[in-house]
C-alpha positions as CSV (number, residue, x, y, z in Angstrom):
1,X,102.7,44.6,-15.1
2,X,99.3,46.0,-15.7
3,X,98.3,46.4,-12.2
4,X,99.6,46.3,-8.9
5,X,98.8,45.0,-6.0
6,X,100.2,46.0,-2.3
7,X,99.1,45.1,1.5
8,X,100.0,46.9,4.3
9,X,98.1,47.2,7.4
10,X,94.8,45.3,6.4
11,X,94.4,47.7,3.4
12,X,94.7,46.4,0.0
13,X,96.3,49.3,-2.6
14,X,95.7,48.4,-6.3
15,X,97.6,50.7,-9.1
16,X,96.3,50.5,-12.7
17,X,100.0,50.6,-13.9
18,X,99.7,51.4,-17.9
19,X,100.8,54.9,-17.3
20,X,101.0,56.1,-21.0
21,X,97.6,55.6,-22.5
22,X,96.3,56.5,-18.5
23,X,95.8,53.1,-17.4
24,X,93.1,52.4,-20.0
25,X,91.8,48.8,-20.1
26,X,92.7,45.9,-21.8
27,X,90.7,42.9,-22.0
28,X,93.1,40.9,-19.3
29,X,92.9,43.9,-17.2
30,X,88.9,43.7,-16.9
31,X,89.4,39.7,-16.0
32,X,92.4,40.2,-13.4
33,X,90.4,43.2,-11.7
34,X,87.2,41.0,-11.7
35,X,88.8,38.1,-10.1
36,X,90.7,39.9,-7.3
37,X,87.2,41.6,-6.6
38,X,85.2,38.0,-6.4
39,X,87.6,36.8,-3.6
40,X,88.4,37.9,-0.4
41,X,91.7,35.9,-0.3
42,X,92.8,37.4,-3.4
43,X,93.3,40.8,-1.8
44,X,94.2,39.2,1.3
45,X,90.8,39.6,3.4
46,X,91.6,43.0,3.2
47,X,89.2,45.5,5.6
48,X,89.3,48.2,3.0
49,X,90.6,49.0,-0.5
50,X,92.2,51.5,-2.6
51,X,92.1,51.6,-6.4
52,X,93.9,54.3,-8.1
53,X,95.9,54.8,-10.9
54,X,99.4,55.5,-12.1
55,X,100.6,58.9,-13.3
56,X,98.1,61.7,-14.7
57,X,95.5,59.6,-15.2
58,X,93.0,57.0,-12.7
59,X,91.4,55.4,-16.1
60,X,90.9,56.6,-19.6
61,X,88.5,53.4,-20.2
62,X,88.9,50.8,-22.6
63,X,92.4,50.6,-24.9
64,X,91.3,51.7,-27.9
65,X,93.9,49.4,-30.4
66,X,93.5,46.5,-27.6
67,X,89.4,46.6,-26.7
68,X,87.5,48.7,-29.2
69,X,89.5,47.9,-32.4
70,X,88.6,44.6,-31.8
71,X,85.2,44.9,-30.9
72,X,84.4,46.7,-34.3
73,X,82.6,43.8,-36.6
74,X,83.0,41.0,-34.1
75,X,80.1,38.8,-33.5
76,X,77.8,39.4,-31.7
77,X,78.7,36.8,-28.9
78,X,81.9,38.3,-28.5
79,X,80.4,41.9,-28.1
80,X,77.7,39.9,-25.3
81,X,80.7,38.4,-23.3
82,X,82.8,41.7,-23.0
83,X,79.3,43.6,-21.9
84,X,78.9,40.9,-19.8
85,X,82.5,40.6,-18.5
86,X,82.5,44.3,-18.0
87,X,79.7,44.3,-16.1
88,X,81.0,41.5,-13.8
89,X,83.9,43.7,-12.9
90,X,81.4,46.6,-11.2
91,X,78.9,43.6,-9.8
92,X,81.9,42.3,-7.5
93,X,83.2,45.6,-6.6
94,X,79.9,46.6,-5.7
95,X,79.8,43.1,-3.8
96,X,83.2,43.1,-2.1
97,X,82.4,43.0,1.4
98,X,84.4,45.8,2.9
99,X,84.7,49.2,1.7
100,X,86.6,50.2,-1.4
101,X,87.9,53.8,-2.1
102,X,89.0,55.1,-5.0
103,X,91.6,57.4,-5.5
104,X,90.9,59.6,-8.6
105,X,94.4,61.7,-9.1
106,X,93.6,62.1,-12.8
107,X,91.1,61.7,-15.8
108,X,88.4,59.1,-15.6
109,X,86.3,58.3,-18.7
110,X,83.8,55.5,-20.1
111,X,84.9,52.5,-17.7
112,X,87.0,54.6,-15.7
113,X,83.9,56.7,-14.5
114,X,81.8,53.8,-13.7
115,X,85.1,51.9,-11.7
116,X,84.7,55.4,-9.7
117,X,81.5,55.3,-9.4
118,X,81.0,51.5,-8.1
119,X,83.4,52.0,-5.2
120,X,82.0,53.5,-2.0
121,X,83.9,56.5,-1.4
122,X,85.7,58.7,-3.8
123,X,88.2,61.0,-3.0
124,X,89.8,62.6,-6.2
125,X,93.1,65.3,-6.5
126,X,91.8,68.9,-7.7
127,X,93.1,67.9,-11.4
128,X,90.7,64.8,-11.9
129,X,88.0,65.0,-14.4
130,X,85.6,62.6,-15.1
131,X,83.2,61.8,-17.7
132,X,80.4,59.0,-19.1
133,X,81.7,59.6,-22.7
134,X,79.7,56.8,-23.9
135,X,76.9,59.0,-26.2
136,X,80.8,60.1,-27.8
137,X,81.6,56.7,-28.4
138,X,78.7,56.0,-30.4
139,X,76.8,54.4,-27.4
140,X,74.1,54.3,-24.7
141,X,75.0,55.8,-20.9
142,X,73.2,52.6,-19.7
143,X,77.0,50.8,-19.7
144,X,78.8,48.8,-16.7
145,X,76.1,49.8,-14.3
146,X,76.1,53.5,-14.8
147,X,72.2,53.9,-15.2
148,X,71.5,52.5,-12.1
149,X,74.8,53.9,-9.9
150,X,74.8,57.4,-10.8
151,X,70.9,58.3,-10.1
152,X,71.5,57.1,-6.5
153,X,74.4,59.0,-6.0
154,X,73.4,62.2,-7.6
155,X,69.9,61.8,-8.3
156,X,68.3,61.3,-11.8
157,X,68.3,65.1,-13.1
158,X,72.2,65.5,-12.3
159,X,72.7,61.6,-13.7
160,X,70.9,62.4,-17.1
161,X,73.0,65.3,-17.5
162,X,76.0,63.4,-17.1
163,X,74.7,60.1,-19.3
164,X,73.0,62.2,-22.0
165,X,75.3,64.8,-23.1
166,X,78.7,62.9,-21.9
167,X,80.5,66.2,-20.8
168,X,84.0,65.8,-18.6
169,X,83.5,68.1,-15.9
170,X,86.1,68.7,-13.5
171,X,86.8,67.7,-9.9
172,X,84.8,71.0,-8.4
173,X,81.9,70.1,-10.1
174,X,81.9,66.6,-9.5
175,X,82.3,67.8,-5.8
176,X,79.0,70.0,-6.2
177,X,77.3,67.4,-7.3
178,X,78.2,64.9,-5.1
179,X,79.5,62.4,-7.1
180,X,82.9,63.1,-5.2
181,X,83.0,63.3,-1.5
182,X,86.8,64.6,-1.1
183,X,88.7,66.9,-3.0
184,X,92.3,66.8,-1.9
185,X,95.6,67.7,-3.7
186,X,97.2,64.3,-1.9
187,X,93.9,62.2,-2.8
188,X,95.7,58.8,-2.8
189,X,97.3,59.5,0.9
190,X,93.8,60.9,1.9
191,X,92.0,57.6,0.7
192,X,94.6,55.7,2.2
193,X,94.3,57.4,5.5
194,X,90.3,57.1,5.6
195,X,91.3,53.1,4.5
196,X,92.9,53.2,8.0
197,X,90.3,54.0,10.0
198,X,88.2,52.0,8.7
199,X,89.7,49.3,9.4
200,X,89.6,50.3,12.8
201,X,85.6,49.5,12.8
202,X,83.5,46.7,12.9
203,X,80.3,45.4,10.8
204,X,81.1,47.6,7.8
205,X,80.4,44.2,5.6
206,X,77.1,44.3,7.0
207,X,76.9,48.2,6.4
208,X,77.5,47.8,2.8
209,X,75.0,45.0,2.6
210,X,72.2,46.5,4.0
211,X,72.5,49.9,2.0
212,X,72.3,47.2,-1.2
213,X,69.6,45.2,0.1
214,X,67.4,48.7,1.4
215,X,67.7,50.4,-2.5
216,X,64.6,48.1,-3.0
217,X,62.9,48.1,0.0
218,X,60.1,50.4,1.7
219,X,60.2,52.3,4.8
220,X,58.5,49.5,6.5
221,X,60.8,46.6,5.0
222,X,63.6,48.9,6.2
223,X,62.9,49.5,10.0
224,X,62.2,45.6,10.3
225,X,65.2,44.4,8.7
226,X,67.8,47.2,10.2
227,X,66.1,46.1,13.8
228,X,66.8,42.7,12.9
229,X,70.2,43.5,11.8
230,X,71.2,45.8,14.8
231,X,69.9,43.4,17.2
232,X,72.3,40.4,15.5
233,X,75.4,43.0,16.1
234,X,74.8,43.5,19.0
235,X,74.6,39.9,20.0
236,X,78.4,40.1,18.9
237,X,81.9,39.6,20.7
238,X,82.7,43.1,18.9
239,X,79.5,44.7,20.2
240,X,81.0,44.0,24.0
241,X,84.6,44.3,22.8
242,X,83.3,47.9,21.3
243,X,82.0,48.7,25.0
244,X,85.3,47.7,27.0
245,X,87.6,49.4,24.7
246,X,85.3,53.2,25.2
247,X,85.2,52.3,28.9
248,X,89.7,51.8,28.9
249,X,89.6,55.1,26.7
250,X,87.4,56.8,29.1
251,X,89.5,56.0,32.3
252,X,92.8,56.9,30.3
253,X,91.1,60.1,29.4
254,X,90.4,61.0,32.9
255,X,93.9,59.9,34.4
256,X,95.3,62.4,31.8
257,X,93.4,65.3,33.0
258,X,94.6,64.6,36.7
């Protein structure tokens, strides 16, 4: 088994599970990652994810005897699918309607990186490394999304840094950066615990969308569509729900200090 897939608790867990080349990619692993990302039923309407990896390693990229062996001299439709299909798998992540968090206890490289990248938080153990090796693989940084991703985490200087020279760097660095917002020694039990709580909140779907939809907006287009926005939440069971619950907390709080 390639990957895993566990539920607990509202939180879907998936494990890239090809420990000894450090879970790189093989072309089925790109198609069953892409199609558990493009369905809410196939992680079980899960309120927020983990992806992480198995062993020393979160993703090395893709297999080198299984993906780019057999890329080399293939026509040129089958090099447009796998871009394409590659591609897909970062589209739906970035899609999925409730938070995803990955786990980076080890390397991430090429595809690995831009996985990392697509998710919405990233909380990575004190030995990950990660790197846009593309420019060492004989091709452009402008792969799976990375061109666009990485300047809006980072900023442009710090993403043509990474994209350009392809360097590793290591998890303190990445911290500095930003591209990581934890650094943990148990990242995977940190992600899961942040998974929790958010599955404790309400309109994160909505959260997600509206950071997508505002990258291309103006100021202007912004205040008018988060007012509209706001003003639908509010109109909400879970907007009163929200209320009652602070209200139960409140009293309890005040019976305990009695």
């Amino acid at each position: 088994m390639s990957i895993e897939l566990h539920h607990a608790d509202n939180v879907a867990t998936i494990i890239l599970s090809r420990e000894l080349s450090l879970n790189a990619l093989t072309f089925e692993m790109y198609k069953e990652l892409t199609s558990m990302f493009s369905s809410s039923n196939a992680l079980m309407n899960a309120k927020a994810v983990v992806i992480t990896g198995k062993g020393r390693g979160f993703c090395a990229g893709g297999d080198r005897d299984h993906i780019i062996a057999k890329l080399i001299d293939a026509p040129q439709e089958k090099l447009d699918w796998f871009a394409q299909l590659t591609c897909q798998l970062i589209t739906h992540i970035r899609h999925y309607p409730q938070p995803v968090i990955a786990a980076i206890n080890g390397v991430a490289v090429g595809a690995g990186a831009v996985i990392a990248a697509a998710c919405d938080l990233r909380v990575a153990s004190p030995h990950a490394r990660i790197g846009f090796v593309f420019p060492q693989v004989g091709l452009s940084g402008a792969d799976m999304g990375a061109c666009y991703l990485l300047p809006r985490l980072i900023g442009t200087g710090r993403a043509s840094e990474l994209l350009l020279l392809g360097d590793i760097i290591d998890a303190d660095k990445a911290y500095q950066m930003g591209l990581f917002n934890v650094v943990t020694e148990d990242a995977l039990g940190y992600a899961k615990q942040w998974a929790t709580q958010l599955t404790q909140g309400t309109a994160h779907d909505i959260t997600k969308r509206m950071l997508r939809l505002e990258e291309s907006m103006d100021f202007d287009e912004a205040m008018k569509a988060e007012a509209k926005t706001q003003a639908d939440c509010m109109a909400k069971p879970s907007f009163k729900k929200a209320y009652e619950n602070s209200i139960k907390q409140r009293m309890l709080h005040k019976g305990e200090g009695r």
